[in-house]
N, C-alpha and C positions, 0 to 999 in steps of 0.2 A: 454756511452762512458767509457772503462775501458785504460787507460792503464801500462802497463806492469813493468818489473823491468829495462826492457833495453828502457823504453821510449818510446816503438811501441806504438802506439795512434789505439785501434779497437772499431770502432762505429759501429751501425746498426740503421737503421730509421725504428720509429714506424709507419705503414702506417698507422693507427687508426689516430695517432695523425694530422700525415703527411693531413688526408682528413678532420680533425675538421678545422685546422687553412685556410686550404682552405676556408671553407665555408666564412671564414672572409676577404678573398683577397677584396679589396678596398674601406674597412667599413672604416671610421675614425670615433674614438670615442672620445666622450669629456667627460671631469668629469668636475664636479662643487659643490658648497658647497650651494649654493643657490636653494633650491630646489624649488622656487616660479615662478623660469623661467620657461617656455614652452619652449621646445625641438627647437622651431625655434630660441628662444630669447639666449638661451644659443650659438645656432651656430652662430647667427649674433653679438653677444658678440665677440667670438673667431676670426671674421674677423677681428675684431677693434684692436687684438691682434699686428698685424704690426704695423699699425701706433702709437701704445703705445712703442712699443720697439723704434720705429724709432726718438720719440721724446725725450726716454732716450739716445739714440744715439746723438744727437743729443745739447743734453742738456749736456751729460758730454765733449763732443769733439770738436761742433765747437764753443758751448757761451761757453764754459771751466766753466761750475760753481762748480766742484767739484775739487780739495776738501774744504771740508768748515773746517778752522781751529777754529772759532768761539766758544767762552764759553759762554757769557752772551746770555740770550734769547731775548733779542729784536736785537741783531746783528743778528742771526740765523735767526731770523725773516727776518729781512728786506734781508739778501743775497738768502733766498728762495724766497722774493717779485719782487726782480731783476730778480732774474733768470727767474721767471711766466712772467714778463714782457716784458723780452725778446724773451723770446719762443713766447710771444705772437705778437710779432711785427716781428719777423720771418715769424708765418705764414701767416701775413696777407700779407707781402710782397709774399711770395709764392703765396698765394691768388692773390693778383692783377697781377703777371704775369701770371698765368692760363686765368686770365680773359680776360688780352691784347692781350692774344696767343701769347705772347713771349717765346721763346724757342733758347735753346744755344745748340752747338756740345759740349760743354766742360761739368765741372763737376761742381756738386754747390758750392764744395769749391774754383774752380777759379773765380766763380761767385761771392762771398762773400770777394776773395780779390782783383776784378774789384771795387765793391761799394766802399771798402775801400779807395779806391782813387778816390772815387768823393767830391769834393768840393763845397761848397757856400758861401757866406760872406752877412749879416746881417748887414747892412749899415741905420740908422736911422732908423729901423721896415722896411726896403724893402731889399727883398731877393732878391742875385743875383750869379747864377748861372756860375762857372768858365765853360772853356770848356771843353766838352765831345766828347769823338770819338763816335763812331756807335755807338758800345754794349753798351757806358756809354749812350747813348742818347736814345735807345731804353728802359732802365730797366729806366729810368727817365721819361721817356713816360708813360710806363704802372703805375708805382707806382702815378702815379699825376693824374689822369683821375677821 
């Protein structure tokens, strides 16, 4: 690509080149640092790759645990222990609605502020559930089974 004094922009393509990167039209390649993986383990690594991002997504945005303002190390501590324990109860609840085959038109964050208004009251060691519409009664359904 050269161009000029007046800014004309003149290219020409290398067909050499132009027929190498062909050869490569639909490869995806991976790198890695681990060289102990097999060629499968590396790419089955790489699928896992979403639901890792998804759980940082997920981690900074709907449990808001970032940012940590935190100096001492057992605070640091224990707001990474929350945070693990949340995500962990996230997914399990994801979990038991996969299981129930519960499924909603909306989004999961309207899902997450449906739950937020469900209620119960803890009366002498006996739980008792306030009232729920449909959608509060079905994700009450599945999570309980």
């Amino acid at each position: 690509m050269d161009i000029d004094d007046k800014c004309n922009i003149k290219y020409k393509l290398n067909p050499d080149r132009v027929m190498q990167d062909e050869r490569l039209d639909g490869i995806k390649g991976f790198a890695t640092n681990d060289f102990t993986l097999s060629a499968n383990d590396v790419i089955a690594h790489y699928q896992n790759q979403y639901d890792v991002e998804k759980a940082f997504r997920i981690s900074k945005t709907d449990l808001r645990i970032r940012p940590i303002y935190h100096r001492i190390e057992e605070r640091i501590k224990a707001h990474v222990l929350i945070s693990f324990v949340s995500y962990a109860v996230y997914k399990e609840f994801e979990r038991r609605l996969k299981l129930g085959n519960v499924k909603f038109n909306f989004s999961q964050k309207l899902l997450r502020d449906i739950i937020k208004h469900m209620f119960a009251l803890n009366v002498k060691g006996k739980f008792y559930t306030l009232s729920f519409d449909e959608i509060q009664q079905k994700v009450y359904d599945a999570i309980n089974t």
